[in-house]
N, C-alpha and C positions, 0 to 999 in steps of 0.2 A: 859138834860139827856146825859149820858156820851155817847162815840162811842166804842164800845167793836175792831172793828175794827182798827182804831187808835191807841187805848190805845195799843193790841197788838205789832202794829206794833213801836209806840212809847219805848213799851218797850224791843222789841227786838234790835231796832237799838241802845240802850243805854247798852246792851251786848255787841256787835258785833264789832269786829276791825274795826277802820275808814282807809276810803281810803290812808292817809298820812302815817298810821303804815305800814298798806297792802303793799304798795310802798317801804316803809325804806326794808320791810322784802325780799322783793322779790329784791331789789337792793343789799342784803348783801347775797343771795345764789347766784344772779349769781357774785358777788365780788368774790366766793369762787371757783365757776366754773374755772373763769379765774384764780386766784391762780394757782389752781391745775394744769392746762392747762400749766404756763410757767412753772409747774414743771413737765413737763411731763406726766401728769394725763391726759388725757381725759376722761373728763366726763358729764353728760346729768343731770341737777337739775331741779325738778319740782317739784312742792305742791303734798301732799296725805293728807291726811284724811278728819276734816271740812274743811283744808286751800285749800283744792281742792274744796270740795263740795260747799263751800260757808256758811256753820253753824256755823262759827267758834262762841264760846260765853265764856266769862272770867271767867278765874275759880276762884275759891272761896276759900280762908284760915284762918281759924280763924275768918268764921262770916265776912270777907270783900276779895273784889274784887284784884287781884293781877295780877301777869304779865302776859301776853298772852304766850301761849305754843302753836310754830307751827312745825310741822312734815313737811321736806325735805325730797326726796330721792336724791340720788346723785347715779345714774347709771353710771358705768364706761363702757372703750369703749371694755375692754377684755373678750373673748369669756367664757364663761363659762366653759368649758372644758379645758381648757390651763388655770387654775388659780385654789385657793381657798380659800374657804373660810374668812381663817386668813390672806394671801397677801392683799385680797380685803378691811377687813377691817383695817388693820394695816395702809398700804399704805394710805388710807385717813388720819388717825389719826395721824399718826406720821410727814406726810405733813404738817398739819394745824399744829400741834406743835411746830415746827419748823419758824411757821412765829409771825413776833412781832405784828400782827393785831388782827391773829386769835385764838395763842397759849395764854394768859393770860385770854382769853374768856372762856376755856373750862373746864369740868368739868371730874373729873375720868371717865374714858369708863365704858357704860353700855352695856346691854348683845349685844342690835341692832343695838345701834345708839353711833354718839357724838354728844354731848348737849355747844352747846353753847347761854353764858348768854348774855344781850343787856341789862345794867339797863339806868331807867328812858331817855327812847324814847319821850315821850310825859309827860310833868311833870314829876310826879311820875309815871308813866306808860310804863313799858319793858316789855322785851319780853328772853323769851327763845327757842332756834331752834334746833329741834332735828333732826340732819343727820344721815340718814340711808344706808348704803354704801350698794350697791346690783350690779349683772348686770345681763343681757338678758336672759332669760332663755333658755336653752334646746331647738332645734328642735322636739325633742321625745316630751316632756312636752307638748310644743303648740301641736303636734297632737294628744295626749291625751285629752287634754280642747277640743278642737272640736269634739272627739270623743265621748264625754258626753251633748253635746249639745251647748257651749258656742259657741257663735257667733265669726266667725273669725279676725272679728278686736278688739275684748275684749279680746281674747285667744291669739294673738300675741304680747299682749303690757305685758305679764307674766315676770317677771322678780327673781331673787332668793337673796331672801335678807341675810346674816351671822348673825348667834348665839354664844356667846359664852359660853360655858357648863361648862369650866372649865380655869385656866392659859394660855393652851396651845392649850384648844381645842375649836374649830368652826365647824358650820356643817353650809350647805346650808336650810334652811325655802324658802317656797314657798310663794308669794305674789303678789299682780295684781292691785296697787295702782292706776296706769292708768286707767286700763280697767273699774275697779269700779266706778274711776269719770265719765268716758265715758259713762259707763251704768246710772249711775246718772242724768246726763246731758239731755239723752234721754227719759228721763221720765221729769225733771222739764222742758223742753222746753216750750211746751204749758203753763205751767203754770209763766213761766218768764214775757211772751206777756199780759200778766193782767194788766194793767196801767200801760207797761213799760214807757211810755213816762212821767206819771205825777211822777212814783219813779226816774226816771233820774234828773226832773226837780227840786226834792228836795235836790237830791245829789248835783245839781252844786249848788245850793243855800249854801249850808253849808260849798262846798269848793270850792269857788269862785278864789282863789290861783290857784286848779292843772288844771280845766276844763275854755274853754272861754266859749263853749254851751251846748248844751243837747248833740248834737251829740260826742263831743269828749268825753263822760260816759261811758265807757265799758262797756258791759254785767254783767260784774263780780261784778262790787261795786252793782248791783243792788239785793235785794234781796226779790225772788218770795214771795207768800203765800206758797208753800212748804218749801220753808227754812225757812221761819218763823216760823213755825210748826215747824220742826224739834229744832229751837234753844231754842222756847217755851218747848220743851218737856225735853229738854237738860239741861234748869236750874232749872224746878220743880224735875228732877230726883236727881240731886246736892243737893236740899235743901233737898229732902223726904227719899233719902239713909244716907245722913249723918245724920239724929235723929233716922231715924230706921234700919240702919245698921252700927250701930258706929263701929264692930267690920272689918267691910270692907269683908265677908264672902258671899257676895249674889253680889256684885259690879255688876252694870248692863254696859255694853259697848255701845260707842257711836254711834259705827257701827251697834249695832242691830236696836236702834231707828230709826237710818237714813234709813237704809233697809227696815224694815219694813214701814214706812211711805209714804216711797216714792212707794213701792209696792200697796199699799193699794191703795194710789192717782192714781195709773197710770189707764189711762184710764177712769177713771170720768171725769166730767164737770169741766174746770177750774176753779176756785171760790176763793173769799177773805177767807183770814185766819179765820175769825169768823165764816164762812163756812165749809170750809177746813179741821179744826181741829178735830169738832165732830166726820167726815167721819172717821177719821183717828184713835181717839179715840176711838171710839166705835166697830170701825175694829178690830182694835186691843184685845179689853176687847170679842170677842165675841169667842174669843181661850181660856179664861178661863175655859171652856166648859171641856177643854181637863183635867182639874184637877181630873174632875169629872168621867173623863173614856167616855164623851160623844165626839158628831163630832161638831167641827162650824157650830153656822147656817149661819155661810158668805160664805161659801165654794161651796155653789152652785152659788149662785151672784159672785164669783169669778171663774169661771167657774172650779171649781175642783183644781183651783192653791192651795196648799198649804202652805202659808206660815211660819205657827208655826206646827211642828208635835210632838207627842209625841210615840214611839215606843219601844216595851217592858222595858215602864218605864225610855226609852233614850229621852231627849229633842233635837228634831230637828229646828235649823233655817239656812238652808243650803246659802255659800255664792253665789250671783246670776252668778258672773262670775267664779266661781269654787264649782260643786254641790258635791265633797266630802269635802270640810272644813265647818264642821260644826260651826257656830256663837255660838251656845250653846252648845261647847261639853263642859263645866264644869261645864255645869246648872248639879243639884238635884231637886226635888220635893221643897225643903224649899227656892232654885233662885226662882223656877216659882212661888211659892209661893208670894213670896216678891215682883216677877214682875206684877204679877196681883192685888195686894193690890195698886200697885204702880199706876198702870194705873188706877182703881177702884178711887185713890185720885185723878188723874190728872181731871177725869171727874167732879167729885163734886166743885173741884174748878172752872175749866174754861165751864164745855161744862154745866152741869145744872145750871150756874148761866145767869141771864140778867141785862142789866143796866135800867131795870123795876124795881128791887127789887136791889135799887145801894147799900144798907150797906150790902149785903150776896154777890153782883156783888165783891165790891171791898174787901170784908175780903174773896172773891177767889183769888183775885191778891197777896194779900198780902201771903198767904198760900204759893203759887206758885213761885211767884218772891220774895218774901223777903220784911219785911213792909220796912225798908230803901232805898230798891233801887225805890220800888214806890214811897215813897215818894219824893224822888229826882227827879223822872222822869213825874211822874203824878202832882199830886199837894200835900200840906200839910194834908189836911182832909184825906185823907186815911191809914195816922197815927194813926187817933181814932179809927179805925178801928179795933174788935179781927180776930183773924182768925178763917176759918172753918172747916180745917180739921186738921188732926194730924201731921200734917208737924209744922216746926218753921222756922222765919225767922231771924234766925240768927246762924250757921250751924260751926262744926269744919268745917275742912280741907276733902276735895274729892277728889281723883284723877282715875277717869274713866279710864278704859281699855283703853290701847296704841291699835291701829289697825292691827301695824306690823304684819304679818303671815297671818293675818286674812281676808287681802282686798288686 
């Protein structure tokens, strides 16, 4: 009988960037650090979004797996106030431009960021890296954030990332890329220590090259049963939006998932993702509630916390280190709609199936992840497999809400 546990985890680690990319990526932001530095730039690069959180999962075009897209921010050292907008982001961009490493790399500037391309890193496998020029936010700002409740070391890492609205014009966007991983961070902990030593032991197995023992594995290449969850949730949402929302009109964000999940876990029993998911599933599906005009019946087991609200007819998912930026302010009835259909599929595939009843277990994976990547990753028989919900595995092109503003 198959291990639903495994299989999981088997197939998320066959998503998720390997340690060697991970390394190339984070060697060619701080490459650009130092650039910038002899040109006079000083600036501060670090991961946001999955590439901070640890969910990162490959996105999908055309029915197949394609380059990795990771989110930099690139903090500079000038004060907020003594600068704008447009300097902050120009002044990167026209830096990098300027150099024969990094200007043939780049792509037209976009509204937040510059996008530069890496082809074929790993075989056929690159990567795309989106830098997002920002810097420190406001003294007002942070004492604002703590005046609404955020914790003070998640409210000082705030930083104000540039928009551009038009040719000429830029405006300051709030953002808290830090603080979010931090808050992140502190909820997957416990859940890290779950066989961290036997997930270490696998990782140096597979990259025998960068590690001599367990101990030199960082924390970071490891990945808990909350991120599992979350990257599990992250390619059923991929395959289930792109058949039923081809028009790209309901796009769910990856920041919601993450939040939410990680909210839900926090403070439960640590547990393996065969575990874990249900909780989180079921957490989630029991806000559907709110369609109906009724209240969560999770909201009292959650002690009153809120995490999906609905109020006159506004969809609420407030961000946890900034309680006015709402996650859903462009939901409608016909988002939450689509969102709860969504979750309603995630459960028929993963959480009511077992590998008791393995041809309804495995035409759930296939639903979920895609008959070809199971196949690839599991074994060949689960290509006979139909699938069981209204998902397909084999999907245009998706590309999930950017975080920028938003975390």
């Amino acid at each position: 009988m198959r291990n639903k546990k495994q299989d999981f985890e088997k197939l998320a680690a066959g998503m998720d960037i390997s340690p060697s990319m991970y390394q190339y990526a984070v060697e060619r932001y701080q490459g650009m650090a130092k650039f910038l530095s002899e040109n006079g730039i000083e600036a501060h690069f670090y991961p946001q979004g999955s590439f901070r959180t640890g969910t990162v999962v490959r996105p999908l075009k055309d029915g197949k797996e394609t380059d990795f897209d990771i989110d930099v921010v690139c903090e500079l050292s000038d004060a907020k106030a003594e600068t704008s907008p447009m300097t902050v982001k120009q002044v990167v961009g026209t830096t990098l431009k300027g150099s024969k490493e990094y200007g043939p790399k780049m792509r037209p500037e976009e509204d937040r960021c510059w996008t530069l391309d890496y082809a074929n890193i790993s075989g056929d496998i690159g990567l795309s890296m989106d830098v997002v020029p920002c810097v420190h936010e406001g003294d007002t700002e942070c004492l604002r954030l703590k005046s609404l409740g955020v914790q003070d070391a998640f409210a000082d890492k705030a930083v104000a990332i540039t928009e551009k609205k038009g040719a000429t014009d830029y405006i300051w966007q709030a953002s808290n890329p830090d603080g979010y991983g931090d808050w992140f961070d502190g909820i997957n902990q416990p859940f890290l220590l779950v066989g961290l030593h036997e997930r270490k032991e696998r990782i140096l197995n597979e990259n025998r090259t960068m590690f001599a023992s367990v101990d030199d594995v960082p924390d970071y290449y490891v990945r808990s049963p909350l991120q599992v969850c979350i990257q599990i949730l992250k390619r059923h949402r991929d395959l289930f939006y792109a058949e039923s929302d081809k028009a790209g009109k309901c796009r769910l964000a990856s920041v919601i998932i993450t939040t939410l999940a990680a909210q839900i876990a926090n403070g439960t029993q640590p547990a393996d993702v065969d575990v874990l998911l249900p909780r989180i599933v079921e957490g989630i599906d029991d806000y559907s509630e709110l369609l109906q005009g009724r209240r969560p019946r999770n909201e009292a087991y959650h002690m009153q916390k809120v995490f999906i609200n609905r109020k006159d007819k506004k969809w609420v998912i407030p961000n946890p280190v900034n309680p006015e930026d709402n996650f859903a302010d462009s939901w409608t009835d016909e988002t939450a709609q689509m969102f709860f259909r969504w979750v309603k599929a995630v459960k028929g595939d993963f959480v009511d199936t077992t590998p008791v009843e393995e041809r309804k277990y495995l035409a759930g994976l296939n639903s979920g992840f895609g008959l070809t990547f199971v196949e690839k990753v599991l074994n060949p028989y689960a290509s006979n497999i139909p699938s069981v919900s209204a998902t397909v595995s084999r999907p245009s092109s998706i590309t999930p809400t950017k975080p920028w503003g938003k975390i």
